[in-house]
C-alpha positions as CSV (number, residue, x, y, z in Angstrom):
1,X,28.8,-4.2,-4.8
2,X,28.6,-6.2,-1.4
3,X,28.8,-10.5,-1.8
4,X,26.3,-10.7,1.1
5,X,22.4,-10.6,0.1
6,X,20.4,-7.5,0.7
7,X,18.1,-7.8,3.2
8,X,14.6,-7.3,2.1
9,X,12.2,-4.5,3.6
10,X,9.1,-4.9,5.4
11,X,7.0,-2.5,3.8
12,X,7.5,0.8,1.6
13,X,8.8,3.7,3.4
14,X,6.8,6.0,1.6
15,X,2.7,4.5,1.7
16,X,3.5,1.4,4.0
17,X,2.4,-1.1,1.6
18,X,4.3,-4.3,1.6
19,X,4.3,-5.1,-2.0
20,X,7.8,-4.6,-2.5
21,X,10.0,-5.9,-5.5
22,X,14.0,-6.1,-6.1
23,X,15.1,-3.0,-8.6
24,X,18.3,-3.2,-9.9
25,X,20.8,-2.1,-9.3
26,X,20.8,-2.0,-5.3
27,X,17.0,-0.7,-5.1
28,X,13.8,-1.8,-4.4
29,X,10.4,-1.0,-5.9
30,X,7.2,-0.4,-4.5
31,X,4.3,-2.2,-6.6
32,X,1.3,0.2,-5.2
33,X,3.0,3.6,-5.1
34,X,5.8,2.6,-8.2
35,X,8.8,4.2,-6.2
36,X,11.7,3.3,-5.9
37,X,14.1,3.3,-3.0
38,X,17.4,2.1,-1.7
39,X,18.4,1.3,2.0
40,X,21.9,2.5,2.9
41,X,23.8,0.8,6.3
42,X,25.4,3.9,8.1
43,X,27.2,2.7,10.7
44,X,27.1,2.2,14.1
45,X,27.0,4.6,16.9
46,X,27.0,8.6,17.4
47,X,28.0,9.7,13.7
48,X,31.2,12.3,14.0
C-alpha cells in the first residue's frame, strides 16, 4: 500500500456520473450505478 494519497476520479468510468465514494481497500464506488473500480498507474512510455 502506497503512503501517498489516491487521487480522486472525476467521474465513473462506467455511466459518467460523478458521484463517486472511497471503497476500501484501494477502490472507489460509484453511488448511481453501485460499481466499483480501481485505477492502476502503469508506467510511463511505450510498454515492452
Amino acid at each position: 500500500m502506497s503512503d501517498t494519497p489516491r487521487m480522486q476520479p472525476f467521474y465513473c468510468p462506467y455511466c459518467g456520473e460523478q458521484d463517486l465514494r472511497p471503497a476500501d481497500p484501494a477502490g472507489f464506488h460509484c453511488q448511481v450505478c453501485d460499481r466499483r473500480f480501481e485505477l492502476t498507474f502503469l508506467g510511463l512510455g511505450e510498454g515492452a
